[in-house]
FISE-178548 format. One line per 2 residues: number of its first residue (from 0); their letters; for each residue y, z, x of N, C-alpha, C. Coordinates in steps of 0.1 Angstrom, whole numbers, plus 5000, padded with zeros to 4 digits. Each point is the difference from the previous one (the first is absolute). Example, Ala and Ser with C-alpha at 12.3 -4.5 7.8 and 13.67 -1.06 7.14 Angstrom:
% residues 2
0 = AS = 4943 5078 5132 5012 5000 4991 5012 5000 5009 ~ 5011 4993 4996 5011 5000 5009 5011 5008 4992
***
This chain:
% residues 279
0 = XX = 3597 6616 0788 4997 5015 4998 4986 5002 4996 ~ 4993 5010 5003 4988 5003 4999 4998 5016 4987
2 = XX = 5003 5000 4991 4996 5007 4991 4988 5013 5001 ~ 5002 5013 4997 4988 5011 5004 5006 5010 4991
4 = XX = 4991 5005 5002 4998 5017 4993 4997 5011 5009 ~ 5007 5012 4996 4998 5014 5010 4987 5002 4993
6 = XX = 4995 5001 4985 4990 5002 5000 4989 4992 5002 ~ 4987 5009 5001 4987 4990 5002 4991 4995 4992
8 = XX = 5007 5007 4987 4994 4991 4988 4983 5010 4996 ~ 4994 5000 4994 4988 5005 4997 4992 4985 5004
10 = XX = 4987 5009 5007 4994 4987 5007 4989 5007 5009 ~ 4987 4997 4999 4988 5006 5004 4996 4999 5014
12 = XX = 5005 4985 5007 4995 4996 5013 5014 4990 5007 ~ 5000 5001 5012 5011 4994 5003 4999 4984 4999
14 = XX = 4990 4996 4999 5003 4980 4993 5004 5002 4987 ~ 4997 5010 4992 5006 5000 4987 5012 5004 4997
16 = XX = 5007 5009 5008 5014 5001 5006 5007 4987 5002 ~ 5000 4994 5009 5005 4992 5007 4998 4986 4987
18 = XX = 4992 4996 4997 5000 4991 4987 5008 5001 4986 ~ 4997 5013 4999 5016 5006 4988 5010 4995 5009
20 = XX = 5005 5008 5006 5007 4999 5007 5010 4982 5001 ~ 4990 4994 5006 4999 4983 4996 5005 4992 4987
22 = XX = 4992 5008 4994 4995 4990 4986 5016 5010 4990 ~ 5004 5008 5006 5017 5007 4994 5012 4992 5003
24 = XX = 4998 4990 5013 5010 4996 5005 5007 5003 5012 ~ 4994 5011 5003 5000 5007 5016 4997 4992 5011
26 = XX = 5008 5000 5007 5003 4998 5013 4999 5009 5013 ~ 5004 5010 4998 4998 5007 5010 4997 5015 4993
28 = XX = 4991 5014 5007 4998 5008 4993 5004 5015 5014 ~ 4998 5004 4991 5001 5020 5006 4987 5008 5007
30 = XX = 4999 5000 5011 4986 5002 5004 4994 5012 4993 ~ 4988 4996 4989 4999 5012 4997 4991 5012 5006
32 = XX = 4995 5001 5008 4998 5011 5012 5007 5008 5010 ~ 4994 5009 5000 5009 5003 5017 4994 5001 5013
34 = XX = 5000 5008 5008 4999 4998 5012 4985 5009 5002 ~ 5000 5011 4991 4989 5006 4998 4985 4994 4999
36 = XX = 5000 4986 4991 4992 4995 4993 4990 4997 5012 ~ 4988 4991 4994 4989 5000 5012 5004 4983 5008
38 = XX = 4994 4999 5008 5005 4989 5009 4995 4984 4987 ~ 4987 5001 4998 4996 5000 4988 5006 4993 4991
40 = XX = 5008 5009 4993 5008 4996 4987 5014 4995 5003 ~ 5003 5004 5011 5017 4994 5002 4994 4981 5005
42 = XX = 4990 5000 5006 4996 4987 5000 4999 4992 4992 ~ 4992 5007 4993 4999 4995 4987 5012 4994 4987
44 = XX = 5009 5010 4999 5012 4996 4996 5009 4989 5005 ~ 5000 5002 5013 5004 4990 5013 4996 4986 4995
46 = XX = 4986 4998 4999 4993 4988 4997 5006 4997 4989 ~ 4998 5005 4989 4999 4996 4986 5016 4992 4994
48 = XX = 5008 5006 5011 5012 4996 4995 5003 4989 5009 ~ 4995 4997 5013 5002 4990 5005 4989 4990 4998
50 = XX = 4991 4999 4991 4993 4989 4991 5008 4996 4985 ~ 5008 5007 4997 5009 4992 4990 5012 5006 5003
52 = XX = 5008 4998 5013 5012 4995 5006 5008 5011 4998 ~ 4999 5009 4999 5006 5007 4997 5010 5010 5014
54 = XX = 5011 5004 5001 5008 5001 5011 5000 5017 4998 ~ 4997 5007 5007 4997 5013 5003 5019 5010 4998
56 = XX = 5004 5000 4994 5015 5004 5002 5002 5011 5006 ~ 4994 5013 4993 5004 5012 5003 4989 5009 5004
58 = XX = 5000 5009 5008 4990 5011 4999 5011 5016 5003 ~ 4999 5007 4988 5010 5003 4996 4997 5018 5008
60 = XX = 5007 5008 5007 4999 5011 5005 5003 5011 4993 ~ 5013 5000 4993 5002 5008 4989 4997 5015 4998
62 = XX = 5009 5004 5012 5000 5018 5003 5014 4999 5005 ~ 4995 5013 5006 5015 5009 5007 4998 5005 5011
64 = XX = 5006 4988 5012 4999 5006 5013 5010 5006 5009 ~ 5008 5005 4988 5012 5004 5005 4999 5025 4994
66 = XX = 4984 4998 4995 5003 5012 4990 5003 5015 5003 ~ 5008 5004 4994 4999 5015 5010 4988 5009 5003
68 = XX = 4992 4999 4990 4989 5004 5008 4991 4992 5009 ~ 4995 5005 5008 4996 5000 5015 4986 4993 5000
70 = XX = 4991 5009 4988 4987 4991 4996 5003 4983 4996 ~ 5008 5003 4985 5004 4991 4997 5004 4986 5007
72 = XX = 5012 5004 5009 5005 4989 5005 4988 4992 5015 ~ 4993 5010 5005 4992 4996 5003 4985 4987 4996
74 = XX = 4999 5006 4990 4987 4996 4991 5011 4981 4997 ~ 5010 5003 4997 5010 4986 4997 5000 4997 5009
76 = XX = 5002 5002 5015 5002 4991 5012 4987 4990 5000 ~ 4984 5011 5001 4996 4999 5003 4992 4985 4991
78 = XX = 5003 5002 4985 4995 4987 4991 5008 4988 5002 ~ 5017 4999 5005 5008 4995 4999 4992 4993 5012
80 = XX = 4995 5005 5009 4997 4988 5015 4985 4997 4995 ~ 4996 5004 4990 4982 4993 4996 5002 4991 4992
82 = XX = 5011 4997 4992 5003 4993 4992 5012 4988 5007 ~ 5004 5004 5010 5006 4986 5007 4990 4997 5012
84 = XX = 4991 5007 5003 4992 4992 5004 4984 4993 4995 ~ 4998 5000 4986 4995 4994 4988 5010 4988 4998
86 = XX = 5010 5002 5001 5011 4993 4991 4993 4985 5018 ~ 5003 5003 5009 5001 4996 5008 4986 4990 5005
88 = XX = 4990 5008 4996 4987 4994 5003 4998 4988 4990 ~ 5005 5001 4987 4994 4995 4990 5010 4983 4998
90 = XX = 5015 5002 5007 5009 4988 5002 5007 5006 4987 ~ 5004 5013 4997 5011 5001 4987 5010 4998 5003
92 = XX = 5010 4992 4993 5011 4997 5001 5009 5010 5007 ~ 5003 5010 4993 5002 5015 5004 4994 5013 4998
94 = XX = 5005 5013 5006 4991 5012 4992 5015 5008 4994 ~ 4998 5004 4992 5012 5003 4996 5002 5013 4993
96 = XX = 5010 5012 5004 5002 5008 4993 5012 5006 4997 ~ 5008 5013 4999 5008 5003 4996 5010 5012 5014
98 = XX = 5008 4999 5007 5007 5007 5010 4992 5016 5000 ~ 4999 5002 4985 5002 5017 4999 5008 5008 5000
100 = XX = 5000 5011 4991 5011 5008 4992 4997 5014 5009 ~ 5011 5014 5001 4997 5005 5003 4995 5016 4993
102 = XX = 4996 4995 4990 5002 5006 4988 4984 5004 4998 ~ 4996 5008 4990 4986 5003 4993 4993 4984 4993
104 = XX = 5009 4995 4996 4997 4985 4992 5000 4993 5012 ~ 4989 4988 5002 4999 4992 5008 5009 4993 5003
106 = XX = 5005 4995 4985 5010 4986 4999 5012 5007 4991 ~ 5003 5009 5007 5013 5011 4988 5009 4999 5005
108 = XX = 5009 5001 4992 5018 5000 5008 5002 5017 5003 ~ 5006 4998 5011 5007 5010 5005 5014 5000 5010
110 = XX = 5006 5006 5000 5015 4999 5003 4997 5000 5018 ~ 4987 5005 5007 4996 4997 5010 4996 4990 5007
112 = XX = 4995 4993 4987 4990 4986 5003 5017 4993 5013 ~ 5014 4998 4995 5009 5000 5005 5006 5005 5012
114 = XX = 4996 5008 5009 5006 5004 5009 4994 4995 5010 ~ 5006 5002 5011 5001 4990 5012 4987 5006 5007
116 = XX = 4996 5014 5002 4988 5004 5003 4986 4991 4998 ~ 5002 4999 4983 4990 4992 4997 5000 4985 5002
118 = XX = 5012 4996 5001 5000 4988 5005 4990 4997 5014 ~ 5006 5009 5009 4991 4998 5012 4983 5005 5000
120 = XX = 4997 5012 4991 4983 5001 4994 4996 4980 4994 ~ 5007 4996 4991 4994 4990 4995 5002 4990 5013
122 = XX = 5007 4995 5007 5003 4993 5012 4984 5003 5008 ~ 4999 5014 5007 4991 5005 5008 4983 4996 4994
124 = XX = 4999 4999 4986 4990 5001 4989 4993 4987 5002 ~ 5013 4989 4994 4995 4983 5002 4995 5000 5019
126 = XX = 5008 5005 5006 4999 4993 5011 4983 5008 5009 ~ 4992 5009 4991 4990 5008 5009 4989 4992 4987
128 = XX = 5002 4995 4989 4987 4997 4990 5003 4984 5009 ~ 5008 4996 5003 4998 4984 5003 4993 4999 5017
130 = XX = 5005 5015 5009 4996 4996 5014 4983 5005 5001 ~ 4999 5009 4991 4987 5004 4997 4986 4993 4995
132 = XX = 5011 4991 4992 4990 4989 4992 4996 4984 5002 ~ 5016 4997 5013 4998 4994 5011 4991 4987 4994
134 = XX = 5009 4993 4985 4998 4985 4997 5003 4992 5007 ~ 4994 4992 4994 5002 4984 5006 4995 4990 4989
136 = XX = 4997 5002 4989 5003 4988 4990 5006 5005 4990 ~ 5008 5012 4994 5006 5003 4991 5013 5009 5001
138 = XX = 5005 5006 4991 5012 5010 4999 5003 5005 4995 ~ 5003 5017 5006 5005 5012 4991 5010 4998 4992
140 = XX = 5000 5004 4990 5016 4997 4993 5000 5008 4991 ~ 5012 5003 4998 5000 5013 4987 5008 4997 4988
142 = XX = 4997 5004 4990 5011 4991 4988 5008 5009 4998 ~ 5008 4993 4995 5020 5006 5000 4998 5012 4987
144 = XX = 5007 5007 4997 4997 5011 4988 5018 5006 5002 ~ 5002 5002 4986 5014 5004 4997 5004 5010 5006
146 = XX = 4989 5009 5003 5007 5017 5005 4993 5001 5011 ~ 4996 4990 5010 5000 5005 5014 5003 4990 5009
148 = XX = 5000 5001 5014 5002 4992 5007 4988 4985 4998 ~ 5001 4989 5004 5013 4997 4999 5005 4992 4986
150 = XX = 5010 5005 4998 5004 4997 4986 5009 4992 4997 ~ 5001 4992 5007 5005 4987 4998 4999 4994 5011
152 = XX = 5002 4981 5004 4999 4992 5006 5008 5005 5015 ~ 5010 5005 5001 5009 5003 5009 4990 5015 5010
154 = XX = 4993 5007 4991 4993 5010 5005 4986 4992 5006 ~ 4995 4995 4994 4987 4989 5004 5003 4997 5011
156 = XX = 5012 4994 4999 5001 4987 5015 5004 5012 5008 ~ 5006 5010 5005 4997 5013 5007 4988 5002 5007
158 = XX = 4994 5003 4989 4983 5003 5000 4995 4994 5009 ~ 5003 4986 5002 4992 4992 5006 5001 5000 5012
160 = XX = 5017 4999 5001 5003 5001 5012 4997 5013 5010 ~ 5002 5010 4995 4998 5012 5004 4982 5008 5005
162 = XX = 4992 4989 4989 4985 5005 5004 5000 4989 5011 ~ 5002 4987 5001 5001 4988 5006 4987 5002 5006
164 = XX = 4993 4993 4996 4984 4999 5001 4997 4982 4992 ~ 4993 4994 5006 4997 4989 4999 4989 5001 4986
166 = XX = 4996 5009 4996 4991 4996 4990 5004 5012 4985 ~ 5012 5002 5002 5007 5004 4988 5006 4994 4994
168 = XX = 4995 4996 4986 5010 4988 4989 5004 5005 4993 ~ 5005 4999 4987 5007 5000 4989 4992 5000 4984
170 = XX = 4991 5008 4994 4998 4996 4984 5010 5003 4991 ~ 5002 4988 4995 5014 5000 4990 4999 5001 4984
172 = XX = 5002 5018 4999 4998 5001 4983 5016 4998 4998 ~ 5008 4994 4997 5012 4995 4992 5005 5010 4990
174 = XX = 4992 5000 4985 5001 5008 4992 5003 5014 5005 ~ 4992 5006 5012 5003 5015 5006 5013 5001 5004
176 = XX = 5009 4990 5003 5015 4995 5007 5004 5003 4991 ~ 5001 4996 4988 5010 5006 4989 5002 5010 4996
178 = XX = 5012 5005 4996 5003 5013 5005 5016 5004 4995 ~ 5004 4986 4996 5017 5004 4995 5001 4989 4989
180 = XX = 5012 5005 4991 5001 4982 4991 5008 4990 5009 ~ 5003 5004 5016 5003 4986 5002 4988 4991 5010
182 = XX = 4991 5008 5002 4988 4993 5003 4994 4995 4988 ~ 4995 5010 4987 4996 4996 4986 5011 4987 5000
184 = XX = 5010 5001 4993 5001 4986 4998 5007 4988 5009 ~ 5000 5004 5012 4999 4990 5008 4989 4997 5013
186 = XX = 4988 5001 4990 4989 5003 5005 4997 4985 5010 ~ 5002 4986 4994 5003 4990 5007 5007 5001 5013
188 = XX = 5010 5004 5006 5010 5001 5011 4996 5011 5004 ~ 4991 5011 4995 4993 5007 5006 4989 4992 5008
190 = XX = 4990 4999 4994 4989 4989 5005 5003 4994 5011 ~ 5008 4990 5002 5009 4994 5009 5000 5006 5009
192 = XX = 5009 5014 5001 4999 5011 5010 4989 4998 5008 ~ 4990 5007 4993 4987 5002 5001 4994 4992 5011
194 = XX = 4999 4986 4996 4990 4996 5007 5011 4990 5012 ~ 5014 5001 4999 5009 4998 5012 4996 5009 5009
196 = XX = 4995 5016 5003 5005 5007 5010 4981 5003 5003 ~ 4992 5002 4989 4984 4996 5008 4993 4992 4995
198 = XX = 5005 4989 4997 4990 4987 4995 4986 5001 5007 ~ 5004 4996 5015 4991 4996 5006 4993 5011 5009
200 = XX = 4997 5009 4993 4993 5013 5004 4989 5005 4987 ~ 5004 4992 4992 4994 5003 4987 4985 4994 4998
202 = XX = 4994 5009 5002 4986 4996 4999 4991 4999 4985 ~ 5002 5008 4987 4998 5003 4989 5007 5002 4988
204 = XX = 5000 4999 4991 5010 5005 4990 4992 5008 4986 ~ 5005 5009 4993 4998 5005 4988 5013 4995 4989
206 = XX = 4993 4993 4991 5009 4993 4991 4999 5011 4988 ~ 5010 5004 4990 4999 5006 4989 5014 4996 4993
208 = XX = 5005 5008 4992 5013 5000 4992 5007 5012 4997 ~ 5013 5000 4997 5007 5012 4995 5010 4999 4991
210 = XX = 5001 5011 4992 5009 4999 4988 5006 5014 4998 ~ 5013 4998 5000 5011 5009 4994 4998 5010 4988
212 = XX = 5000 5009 5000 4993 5012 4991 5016 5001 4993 ~ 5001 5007 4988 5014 4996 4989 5000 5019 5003
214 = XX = 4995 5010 5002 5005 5009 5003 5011 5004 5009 ~ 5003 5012 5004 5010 5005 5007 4993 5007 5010
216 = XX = 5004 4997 5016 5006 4994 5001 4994 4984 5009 ~ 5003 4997 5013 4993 4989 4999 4984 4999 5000
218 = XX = 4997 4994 4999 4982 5003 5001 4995 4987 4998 ~ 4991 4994 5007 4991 4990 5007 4989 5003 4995
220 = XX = 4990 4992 4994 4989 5001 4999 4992 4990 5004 ~ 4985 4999 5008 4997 4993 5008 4989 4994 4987
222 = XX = 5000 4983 4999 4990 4999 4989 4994 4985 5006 ~ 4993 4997 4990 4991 4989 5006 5010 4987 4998
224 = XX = 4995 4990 5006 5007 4988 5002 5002 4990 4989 ~ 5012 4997 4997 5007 4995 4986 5004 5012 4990
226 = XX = 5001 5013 5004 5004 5012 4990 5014 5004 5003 ~ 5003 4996 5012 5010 5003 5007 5016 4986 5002
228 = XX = 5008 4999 5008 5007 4993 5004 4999 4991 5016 ~ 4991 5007 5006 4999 4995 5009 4997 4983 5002
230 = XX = 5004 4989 5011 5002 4989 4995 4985 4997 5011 ~ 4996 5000 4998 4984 5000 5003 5000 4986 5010
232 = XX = 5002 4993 4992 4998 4985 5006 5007 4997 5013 ~ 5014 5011 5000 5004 4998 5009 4993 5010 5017
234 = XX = 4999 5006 4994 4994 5015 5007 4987 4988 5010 ~ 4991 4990 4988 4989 4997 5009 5007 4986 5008
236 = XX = 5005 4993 4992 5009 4986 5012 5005 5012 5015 ~ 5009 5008 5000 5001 5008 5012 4987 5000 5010
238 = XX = 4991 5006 4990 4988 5006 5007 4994 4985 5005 ~ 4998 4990 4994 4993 4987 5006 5012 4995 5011
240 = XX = 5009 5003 5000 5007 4995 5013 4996 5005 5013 ~ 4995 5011 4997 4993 5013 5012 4990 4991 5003
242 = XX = 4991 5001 4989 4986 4993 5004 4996 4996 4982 ~ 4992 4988 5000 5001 4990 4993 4986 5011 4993
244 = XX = 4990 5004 5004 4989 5006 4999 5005 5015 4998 ~ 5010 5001 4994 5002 5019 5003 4999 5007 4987
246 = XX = 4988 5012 5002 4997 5007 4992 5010 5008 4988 ~ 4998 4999 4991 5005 5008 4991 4994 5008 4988
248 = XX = 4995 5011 5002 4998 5010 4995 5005 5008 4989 ~ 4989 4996 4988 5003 5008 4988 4995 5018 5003
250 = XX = 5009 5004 4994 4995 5017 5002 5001 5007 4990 ~ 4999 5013 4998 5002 5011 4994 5000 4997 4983
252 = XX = 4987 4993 4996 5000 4999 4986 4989 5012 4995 ~ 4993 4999 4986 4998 5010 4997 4984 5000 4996
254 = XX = 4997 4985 5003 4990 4995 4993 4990 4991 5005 ~ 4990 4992 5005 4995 4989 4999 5007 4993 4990
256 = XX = 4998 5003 4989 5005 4990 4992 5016 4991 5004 ~ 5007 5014 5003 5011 4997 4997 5008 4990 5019
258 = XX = 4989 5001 5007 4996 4993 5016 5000 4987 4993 ~ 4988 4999 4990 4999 4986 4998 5012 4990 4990
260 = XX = 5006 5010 5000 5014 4993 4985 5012 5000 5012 ~ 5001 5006 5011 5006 4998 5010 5001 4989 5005
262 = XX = 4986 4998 5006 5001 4991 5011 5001 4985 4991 ~ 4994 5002 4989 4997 4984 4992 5017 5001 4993
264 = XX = 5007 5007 5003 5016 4997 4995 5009 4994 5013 ~ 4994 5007 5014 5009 4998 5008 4996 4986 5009
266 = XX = 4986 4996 4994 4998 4990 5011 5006 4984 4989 ~ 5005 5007 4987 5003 4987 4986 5014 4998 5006
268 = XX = 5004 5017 4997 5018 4994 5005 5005 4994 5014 ~ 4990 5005 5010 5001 4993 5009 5001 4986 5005
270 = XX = 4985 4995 4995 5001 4987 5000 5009 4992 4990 ~ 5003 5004 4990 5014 4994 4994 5008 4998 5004
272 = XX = 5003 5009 5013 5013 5001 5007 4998 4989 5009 ~ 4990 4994 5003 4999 4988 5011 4991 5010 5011
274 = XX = 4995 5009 4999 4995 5010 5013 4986 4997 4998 ~ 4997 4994 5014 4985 4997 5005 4992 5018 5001
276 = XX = 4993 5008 4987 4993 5004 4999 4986 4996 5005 ~ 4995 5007 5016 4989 4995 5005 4991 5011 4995
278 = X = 4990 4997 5000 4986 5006 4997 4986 4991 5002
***
């Protein structure tokens, strides 16, 4: 497994990027640019990380190309194919973003996000950013999220079938899968699921944790890795069966600091576990 961060860390030039980055334990990172940037600087980042080995995981799109407004979902098509084809120039693993809600909130639940209408907008969505952006060393993929399509493994494997496009894969956030106490505690046989029905479509992963809230009524809270129950060790053996080099992505912490108490915890328990931690 190759160890990363969604964030880019504070850092003045991209060799100094890319050396943190290194000298953390990192393996693979989050492209921090986008598609906007100058030819220039995406080179530059390009370089810096392939002079200390570093594996390009994600270049992340992160809108809504599904939105009801007209500007809006527009302006989202239009970054979602600049950023898969960034994702594509540069050899990123994948570009990766979210189906889309149909809601004011980009990434919001709505009782809509569910109906069969929108099933066929998100279907129509993947299949016009991938012919538009017309890769050939990388892959669109969208990560799984509780309140929209697709929201679980059984909807994924759909997805795939149904966009059926050669360069649509799979980013596998796990923790987003959870969603009941029989996934929470049989989050193991969940996993299993998981990577039985798209192992081998799985091009990235976001690793985190989750823990059971003691309120009423059930309630999930998404927290950093070892806060939670999640059996981690198992989640990355899965993921190295995919690919021996496969990314796994720390996210949504609150801090630098708290980036670096991450990654220096997950790359200890890992290798404890017998897990060839590359970097």
């Amino acid at each position: 497994m190759r160890i990363g961060l969604s964030s880019s860390l504070e850092h003045d030039n991209p060799g100094q990027w890319a050396r943190r980055m290194k000298e953390l334990g990192c393996g693979a990172v989050v492209f921090p640019v986008d598609y906007t940037a100058s030819e220039e600087l995406v080179n530059a980042y390009v370089q810096a990380a392939g002079e200390e080995g570093l594996v390009i995981a994600e270049v992340g799109a992160w809108c809504n190309p599904l939105a009801a407004d007209k500007q809006e979902r527009q302006a989202a098509m239009e970054r979602c194919v600049g950023q898969l084809k960034l994702a594509d120039r540069i050899g990123a693993a994948c570009c990766v973003n979210i189906t889309g809600s149909c809601g004011s909130r980009w990434d919001g639940a709505y009782p809509g996000n569910f109906t069969q209408e929108h099933w066929k907008k998100t279907v129509r969505s993947i299949k016009e950013i991938i012919d538009r952006a017309e890769p050939e060393n990388t892959f669109y993929t969208v990560e799984p999220m509780p309140w929209m399509a697709p929201a679980n493994p059984e909807e994924y494997a759909a997805l795939l079938a149904e966009v059926d496009r050669k360069h649509f894969g799979v980013h596998m956030d796990l923790a987003n899968w959870i969603t009941s106490p029989e996934k929470y505690f049989g989050n193991e046989a969940f996993m299993e699921t998981c990577f039985d029905r798209l192992g081998s479509y799985i091009k990235s992963c976001h690793i985190k944790d989750v823990c059971l809230q003691e309120e009423f009524t059930f309630q999930l809270k998404e927290v950093a890795c070892g806060e939670g129950i999640l059996n981690l060790e198992k989640y990355a053996r899965l993921a190295e069966k995919v690919n021996p080099e496969m990314p796994m992505i720390i996210e949504h912490l609150h801090s630098d600091s708290e980036y670096l108490q991450s990654v220096a915890y997950l790359k200890e328990r890992m290798e404890k576990a017998g897990l060839q931690v590359i970097n």
